[in-house]
C-alpha positions in Angstrom: 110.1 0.5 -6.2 108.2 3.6 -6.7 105.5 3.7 -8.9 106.1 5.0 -12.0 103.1 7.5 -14.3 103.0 6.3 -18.0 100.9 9.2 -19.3 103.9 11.8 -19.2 104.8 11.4 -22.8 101.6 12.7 -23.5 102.7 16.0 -22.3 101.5 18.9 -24.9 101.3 21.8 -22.8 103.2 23.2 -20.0 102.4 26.6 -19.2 99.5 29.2 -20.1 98.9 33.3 -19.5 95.3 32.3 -18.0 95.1 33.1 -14.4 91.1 32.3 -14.2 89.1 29.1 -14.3 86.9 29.8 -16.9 83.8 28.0 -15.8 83.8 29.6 -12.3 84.3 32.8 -14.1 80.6 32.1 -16.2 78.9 30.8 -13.2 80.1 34.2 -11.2 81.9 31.4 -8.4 85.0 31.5 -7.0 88.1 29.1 -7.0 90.8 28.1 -4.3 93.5 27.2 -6.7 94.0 26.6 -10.8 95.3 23.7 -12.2 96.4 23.4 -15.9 95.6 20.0 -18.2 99.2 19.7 -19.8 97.4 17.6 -23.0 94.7 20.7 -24.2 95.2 23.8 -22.1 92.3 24.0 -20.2 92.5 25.7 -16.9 90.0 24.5 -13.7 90.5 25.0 -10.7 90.9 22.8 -7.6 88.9 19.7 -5.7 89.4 22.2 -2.7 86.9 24.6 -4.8 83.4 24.1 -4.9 83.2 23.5 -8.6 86.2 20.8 -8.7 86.1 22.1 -12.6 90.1 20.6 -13.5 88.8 16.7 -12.1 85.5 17.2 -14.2 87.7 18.0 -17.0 89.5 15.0 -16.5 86.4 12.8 -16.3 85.0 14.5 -19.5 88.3 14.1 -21.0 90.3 11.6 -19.8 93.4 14.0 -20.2 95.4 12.2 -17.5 97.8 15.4 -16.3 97.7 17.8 -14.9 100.1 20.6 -13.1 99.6 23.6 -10.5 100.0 27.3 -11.7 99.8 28.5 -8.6 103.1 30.5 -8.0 106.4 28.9 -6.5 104.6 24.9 -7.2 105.7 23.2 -9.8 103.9 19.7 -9.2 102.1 17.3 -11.9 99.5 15.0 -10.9 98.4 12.1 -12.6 94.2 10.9 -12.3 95.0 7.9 -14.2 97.8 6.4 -11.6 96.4 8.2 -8.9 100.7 9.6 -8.2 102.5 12.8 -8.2 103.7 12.1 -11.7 106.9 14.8 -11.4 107.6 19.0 -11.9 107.9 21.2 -14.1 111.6 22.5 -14.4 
């Protein structure tokens, strides 16, 4: 049996307009890719960018989701229970 992520009625947020992470964008660095905390909005990008600024989010936070907004993925990833917790449809 698969395991199963327990966070996802949690789920506040599933899309935003921002196309930046905003912490790169006040240190002047650069990103990879941006993920999106579906509890409070924030936007960090990637643990393949320097700055890993969506996991130090999560540590800050402990918001548990989080999605890709990079275009044509539609993945949500749980840092609780370590799983690919589902998509956005």
């Amino acid at each position: 049996m698969a395991a199963k992520c327990k966070h996802q009625d949690q789920i506040k947020i599933l899309r935003t307009s921002k196309q930046v992470c905003e912490e790169c964008v006040k240190t002047g660095d650069t990103w990879v890719h941006l993920r999106l905390c579906l509890f409070c909005g924030k936007v960090g990008c990637c643990d393949s960018s320097k700055n890993k600024h969506a996991t130090k989010h999560f540590h800050a936070t402990k918001h548990a989701l989080i999605r890709s907004i990079e275009p044509g993925e539609d993945w949500i990833w749980c840092y609780v229970d370590e799983i690919m917790a589902g998509k956005i449809t």
